[in-house]
N, C-alpha and C positions, 0 to 999 in steps of 0.2 A: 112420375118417379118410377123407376126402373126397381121389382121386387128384387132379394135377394135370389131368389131362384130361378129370375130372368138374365142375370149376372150369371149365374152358373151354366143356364144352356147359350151364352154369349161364347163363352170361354171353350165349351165344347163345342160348338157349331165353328169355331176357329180354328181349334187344334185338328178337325176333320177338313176343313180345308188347307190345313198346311200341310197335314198328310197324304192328301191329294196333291198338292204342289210337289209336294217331294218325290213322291211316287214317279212323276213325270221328267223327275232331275232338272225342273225349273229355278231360276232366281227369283226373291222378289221383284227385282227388277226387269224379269223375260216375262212373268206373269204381267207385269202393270202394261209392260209395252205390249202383250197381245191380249188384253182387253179393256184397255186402254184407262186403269184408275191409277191413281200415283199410287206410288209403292209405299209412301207412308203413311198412306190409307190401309193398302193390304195388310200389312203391318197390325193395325191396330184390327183389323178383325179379326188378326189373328192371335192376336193376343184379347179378344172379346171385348173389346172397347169400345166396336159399334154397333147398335143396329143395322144390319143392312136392308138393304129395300129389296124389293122384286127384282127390277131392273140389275141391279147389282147381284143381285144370282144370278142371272141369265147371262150376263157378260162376264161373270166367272166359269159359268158353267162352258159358254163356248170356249174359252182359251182354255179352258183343262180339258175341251174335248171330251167332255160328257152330259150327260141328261140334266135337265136341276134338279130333277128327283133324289140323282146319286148326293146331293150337296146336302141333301137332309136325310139323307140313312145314316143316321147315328141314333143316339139312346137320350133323349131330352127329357128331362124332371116336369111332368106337366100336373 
């Protein structure tokens, strides 16, 4: 079961990647096609609906062309 305040850095850990996408003037749909997840996955992590894995940082991190470090410099409720 997922706490409440794992839902909350879900939702921010999303909105920091959409602000990455945006930054880069991508679509959902240019992001999924250059790292190759469907776009209504992206979708949903950016809207903090998923978990994501490792793997799935690193194949966002390369198509937004940065570190995976940069994917977690944000402010998480730990």
């Amino acid at each position: 079961m997922i706490r409440q305040s794992d839902k909350a850095n879900l939702k921010k850990m999303g909105n920091h990647i959409k602000r990455l996408r945006e930054a880069k003037k991508l679509s959902l749909r240019e992001l999924s096609y250059a790292c190759d997840i469907d776009n209504s996955k992206i979708s949903k992590i950016e809207k903090g609906q998923v978990n994501i894995t490792f793997t799935t940082i690193l194949q966002l991190a390369k198509a937004l062309e940065i570190e995976p470090s940069q994917l977690l410099m944000t402010s998480f409720d730990l």
